[in-house]
C-alpha positions in Angstrom: 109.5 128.8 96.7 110.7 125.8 99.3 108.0 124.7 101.4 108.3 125.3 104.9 107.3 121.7 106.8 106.7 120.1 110.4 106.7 116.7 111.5 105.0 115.7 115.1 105.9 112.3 116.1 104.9 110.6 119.0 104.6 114.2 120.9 107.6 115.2 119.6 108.3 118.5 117.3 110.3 119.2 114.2 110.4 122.0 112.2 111.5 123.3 108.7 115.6 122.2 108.3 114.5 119.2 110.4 111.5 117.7 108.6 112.2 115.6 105.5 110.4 115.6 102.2 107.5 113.5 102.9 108.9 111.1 100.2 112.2 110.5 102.3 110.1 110.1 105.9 107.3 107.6 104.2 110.4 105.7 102.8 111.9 105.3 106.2 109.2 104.5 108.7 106.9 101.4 108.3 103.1 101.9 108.5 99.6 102.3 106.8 99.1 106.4 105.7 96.7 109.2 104.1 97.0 112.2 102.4 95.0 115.2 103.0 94.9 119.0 102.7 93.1 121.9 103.4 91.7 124.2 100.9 89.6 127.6 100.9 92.6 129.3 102.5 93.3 126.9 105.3 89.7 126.5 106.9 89.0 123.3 105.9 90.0 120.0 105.9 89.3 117.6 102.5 87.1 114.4 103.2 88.5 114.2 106.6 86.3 111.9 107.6 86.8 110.1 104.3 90.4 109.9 104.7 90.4 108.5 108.1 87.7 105.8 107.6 90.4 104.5 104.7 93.3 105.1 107.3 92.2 102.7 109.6 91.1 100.4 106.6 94.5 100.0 105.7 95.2 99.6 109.0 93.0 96.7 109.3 94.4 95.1 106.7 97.8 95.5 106.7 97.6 93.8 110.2 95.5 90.5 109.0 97.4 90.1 105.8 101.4 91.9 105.7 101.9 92.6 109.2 105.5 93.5 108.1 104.5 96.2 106.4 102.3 97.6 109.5 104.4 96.8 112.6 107.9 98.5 113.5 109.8 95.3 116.0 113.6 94.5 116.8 112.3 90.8 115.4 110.7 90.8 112.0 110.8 87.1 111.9 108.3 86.8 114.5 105.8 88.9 112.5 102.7 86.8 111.1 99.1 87.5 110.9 98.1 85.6 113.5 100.1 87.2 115.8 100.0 90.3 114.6 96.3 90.7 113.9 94.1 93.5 116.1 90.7 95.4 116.2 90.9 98.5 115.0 88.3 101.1 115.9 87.6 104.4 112.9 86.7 106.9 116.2 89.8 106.1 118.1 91.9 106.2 115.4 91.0 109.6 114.4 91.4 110.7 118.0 94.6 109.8 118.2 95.2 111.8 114.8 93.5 115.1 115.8 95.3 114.9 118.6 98.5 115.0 117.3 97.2 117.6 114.4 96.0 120.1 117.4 99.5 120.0 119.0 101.1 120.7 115.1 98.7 122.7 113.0 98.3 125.6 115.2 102.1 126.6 114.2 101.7 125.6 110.3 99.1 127.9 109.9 100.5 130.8 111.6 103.5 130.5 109.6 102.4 129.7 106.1 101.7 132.6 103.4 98.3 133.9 102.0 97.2 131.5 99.3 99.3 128.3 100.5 97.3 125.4 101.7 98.3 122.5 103.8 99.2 119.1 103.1 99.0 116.4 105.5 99.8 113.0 105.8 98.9 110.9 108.8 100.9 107.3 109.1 100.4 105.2 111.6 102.7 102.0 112.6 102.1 99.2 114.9 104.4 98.6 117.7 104.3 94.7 118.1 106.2 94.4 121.3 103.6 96.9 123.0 100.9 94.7 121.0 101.7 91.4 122.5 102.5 92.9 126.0 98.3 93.4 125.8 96.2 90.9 127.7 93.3 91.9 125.4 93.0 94.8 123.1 90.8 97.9 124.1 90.1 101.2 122.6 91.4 102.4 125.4 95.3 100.8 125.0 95.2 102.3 121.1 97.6 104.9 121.6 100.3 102.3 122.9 100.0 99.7 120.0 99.7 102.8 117.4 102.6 105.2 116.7 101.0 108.5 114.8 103.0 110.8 112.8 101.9 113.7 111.3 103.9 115.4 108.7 102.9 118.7 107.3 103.8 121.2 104.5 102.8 124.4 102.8 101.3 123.2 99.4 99.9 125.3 96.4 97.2 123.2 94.6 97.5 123.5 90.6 94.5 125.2 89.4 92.3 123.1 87.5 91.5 123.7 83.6 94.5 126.2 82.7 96.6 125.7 79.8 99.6 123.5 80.4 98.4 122.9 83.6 97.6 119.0 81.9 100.0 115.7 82.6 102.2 114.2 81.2 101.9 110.2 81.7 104.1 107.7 81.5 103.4 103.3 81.3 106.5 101.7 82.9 105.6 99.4 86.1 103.5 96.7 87.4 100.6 96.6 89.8 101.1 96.7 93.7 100.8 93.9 96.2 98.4 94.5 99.1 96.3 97.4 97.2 93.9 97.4 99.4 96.0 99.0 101.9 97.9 102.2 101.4 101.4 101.8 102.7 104.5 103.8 103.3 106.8 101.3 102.0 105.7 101.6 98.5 107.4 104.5 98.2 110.6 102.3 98.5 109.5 99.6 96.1 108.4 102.5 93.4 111.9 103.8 93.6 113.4 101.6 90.4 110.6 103.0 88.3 112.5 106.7 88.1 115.1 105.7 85.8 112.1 104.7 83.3 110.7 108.0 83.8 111.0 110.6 80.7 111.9 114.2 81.1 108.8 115.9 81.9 106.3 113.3 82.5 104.3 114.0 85.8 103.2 110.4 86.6 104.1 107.0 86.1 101.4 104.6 85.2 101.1 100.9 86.0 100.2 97.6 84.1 100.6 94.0 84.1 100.7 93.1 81.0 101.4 96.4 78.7 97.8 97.3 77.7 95.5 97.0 80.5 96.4 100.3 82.4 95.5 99.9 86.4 96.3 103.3 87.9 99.6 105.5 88.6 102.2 105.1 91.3 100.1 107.8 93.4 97.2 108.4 91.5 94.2 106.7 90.2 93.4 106.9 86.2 90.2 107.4 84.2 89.4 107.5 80.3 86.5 108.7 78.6 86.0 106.6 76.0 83.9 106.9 72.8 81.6 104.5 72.0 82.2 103.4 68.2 79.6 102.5 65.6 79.7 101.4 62.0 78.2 103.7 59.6 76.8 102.4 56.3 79.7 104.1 55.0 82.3 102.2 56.6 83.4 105.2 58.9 83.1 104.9 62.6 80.9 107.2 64.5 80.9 108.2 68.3 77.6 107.6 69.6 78.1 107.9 73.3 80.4 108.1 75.8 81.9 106.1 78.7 83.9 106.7 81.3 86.6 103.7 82.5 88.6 103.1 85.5 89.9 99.9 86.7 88.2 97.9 89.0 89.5 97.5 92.7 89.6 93.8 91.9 92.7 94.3 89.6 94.9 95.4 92.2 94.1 99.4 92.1 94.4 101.2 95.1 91.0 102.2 96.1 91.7 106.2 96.5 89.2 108.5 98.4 88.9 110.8 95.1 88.2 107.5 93.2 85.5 106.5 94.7 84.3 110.2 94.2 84.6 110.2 90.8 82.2 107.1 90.8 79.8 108.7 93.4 79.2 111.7 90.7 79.0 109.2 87.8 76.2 108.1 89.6 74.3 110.6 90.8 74.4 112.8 87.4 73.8 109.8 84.8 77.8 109.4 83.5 77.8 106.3 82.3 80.9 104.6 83.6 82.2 101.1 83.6 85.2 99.5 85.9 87.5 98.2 83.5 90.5 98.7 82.7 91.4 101.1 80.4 93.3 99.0 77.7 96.0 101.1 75.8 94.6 99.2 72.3 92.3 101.4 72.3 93.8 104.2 72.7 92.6 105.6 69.6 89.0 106.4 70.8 90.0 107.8 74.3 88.3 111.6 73.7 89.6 112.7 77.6 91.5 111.1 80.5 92.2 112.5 83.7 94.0 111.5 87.1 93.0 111.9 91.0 94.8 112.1 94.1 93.9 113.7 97.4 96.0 116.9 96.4 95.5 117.5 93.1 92.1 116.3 93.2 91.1 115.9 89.7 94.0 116.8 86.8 93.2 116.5 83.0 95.9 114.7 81.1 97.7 116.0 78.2 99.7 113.5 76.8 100.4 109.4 77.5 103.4 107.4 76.2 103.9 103.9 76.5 106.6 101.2 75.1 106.2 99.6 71.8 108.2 96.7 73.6 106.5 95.9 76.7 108.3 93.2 78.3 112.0 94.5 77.4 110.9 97.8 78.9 112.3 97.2 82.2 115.8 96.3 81.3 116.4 99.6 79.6 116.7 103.6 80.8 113.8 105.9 79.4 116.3 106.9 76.4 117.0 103.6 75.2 113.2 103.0 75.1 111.0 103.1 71.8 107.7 105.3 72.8 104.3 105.4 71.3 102.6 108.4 72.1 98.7 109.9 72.3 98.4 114.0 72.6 94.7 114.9 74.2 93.5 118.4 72.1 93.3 121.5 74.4 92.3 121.3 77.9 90.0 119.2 79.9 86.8 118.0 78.5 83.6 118.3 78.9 82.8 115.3 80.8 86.0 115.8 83.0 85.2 119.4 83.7 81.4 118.4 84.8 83.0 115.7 87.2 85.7 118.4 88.5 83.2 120.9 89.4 80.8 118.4 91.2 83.7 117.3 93.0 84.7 120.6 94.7 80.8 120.7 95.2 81.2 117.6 97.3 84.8 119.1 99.0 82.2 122.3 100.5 79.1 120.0 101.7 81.7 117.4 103.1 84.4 120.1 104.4 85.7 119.3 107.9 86.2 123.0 109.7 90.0 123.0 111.1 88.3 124.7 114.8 87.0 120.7 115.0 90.6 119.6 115.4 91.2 122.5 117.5 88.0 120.8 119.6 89.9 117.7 120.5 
């Protein structure tokens, strides 16, 4: 079933035929973006709020530290932080954004089918010439020195715990520059990493060295680990468990889900630990799992990674030597408890779509 999508930019409308994949229009237009979606038929928004405080964190930095990667401008030489740099304020931001999403959800949702959600992805460019044309910059001049697009499409989340409903993961790429920030152009640089990318593996992971495993190109990871002890017979035992994810330090993008994840950790008494999961290891990883904003939380199934790390990158997935770890059955028990507290989180923390409509 195709996807029927819409694309508002700058005021402007385009429908179905029109609209790009999101891939193709994040690829081609500069800027700092989030990814949402609605769930429970369409009524709700996903950590809205969440998702827009990140927005105009990536924002923020972009500008102060790779203005190039913020700012569209006829002159990308002229583009450096100090000139670049501006306030940015989380309630005119979102502003901005629901008032673009009032002018284009109205017609998604009278369009899409029973049981298809919405996915939405807000990115926001700077537009340098309007930027220095500015005396000084208010809240109330935003909406000339930001350009908001808003790109929707239908969207049928996979349901969580089914059989074969698990990824498939891949380790083929380095980390990211400016992680802080989530950026459109990304999308570009990720590009090269397809041709390392075996048949039916859902994600691609990253790492810097082979072994320590930071996150995937659009997903952060996490491993439950055992905790091994020495018997008196020589035979290790599992005496706890842990979960790890790598630490926003490392260069890991720090996702909205993520920082979920961690929030649940906390509050029910999963002990967790940011590190790096290192592939070494491997052998005592009992569950792993990936996050996004529209999958939420997926269990893996199986991960592969080169037995040659650093000739990896030279070659095509076939001509590659793969070492492989299969997870048993479905998710957890540790992943399921986090999945469930999660979606508890997505109803106390839902954003009703008639508060767009209220812009």
């Amino acid at each position: 079933m195709s996807a029927s999508r819409y694309l508002l930019s700058n005021g402007i409308l385009l429908q179905s035929s029109d609209v790009p994949p999101v891939r193709n229009f994040l690829e081609t237009h500069p800027g700092a973006y989030t990814t949402s979606r609605t769930y429970n038929n369409a009524s709700w928004l996903l950590f809205w709020e969440r998702h827009m405080k990140r927005l105009s964190e990536s924002i923020q930095v972009l500008s102060n530290v790779a203005p190039w990667l913020l700012f569209k401008s006829n002159h990308p030489a002229v583009l450096s932080p100090s000139s670049a740099t501006l306030p940015i304020w989380q309630p005119t931001v979102q502003v901005l954004v629901n008032g673009s999403l009032c002018k284009v959800l109205p017609i998604a949702l009278k369009e899409r089918k029973d049981g298809e959600e919405l996915a939405i992805t807000t990115l926001v460019s700077g537009n340098l010439e309007e930027l220095n044309a500015c005396e000084t910059v208010r809240k109330e001049n935003m909406s000339k020195i930001l350009d908001v697009h808003v790109h929707v499409e239908t969207y049928v989340p996979p349901t969580f715990g089914i059989w074969g409903n698990g990824v498939h993961l891949a380790l083929v790429g380095y980390g990211r520059n400016v992680a802080a920030a989530k950026y459109s152009d990304w999308v570009r640089i990720r590009k090269p990493l397809e041709k390392l990318r075996p048949p039916s593996v859902t994600e691609l992971l990253l790492s810097n060295d082979g072994d320590q495993i930071l996150e995937g190109c659009v997903t952060n990871f996490f491993v439950v680990c055992c905790k091994v002890l020495d018997s008196n017979d020589g035979k290790a035992l599992c005496d706890s468990f842990e979960l790890q994810t790598a630490p926003i330090s490392d260069g890991v993008l720090p996702g909205t889900i993520r920082q979920l994840v961690l929030e649940v950790c906390r509050s029910e008494g999963i002990p967790f630990r940011e590190v790096a999961p290192s592939w070494s290891e491997h052998e005592i990883w009992e569950e792993a799992f990936i996050t996004n904003s529209l999958r939420l939380l997926q269990h893996v199934d199986s991960i592969q990674v080169p037995t040659e790390w650093k000739s990896a990158h030279s070659k095509t997935w076939k001509e590659i030597s793969w070492t492989k770890k299969q997870f048993q059955g479905g998710p957890g028990r540790i992943t399921t408890v986090i999945e469930e507290k999660i979606k508890g989180k997505a109803v106390m923390e839902g954003y009703p779509i008639r508060n767009i409509y209220a812009c």
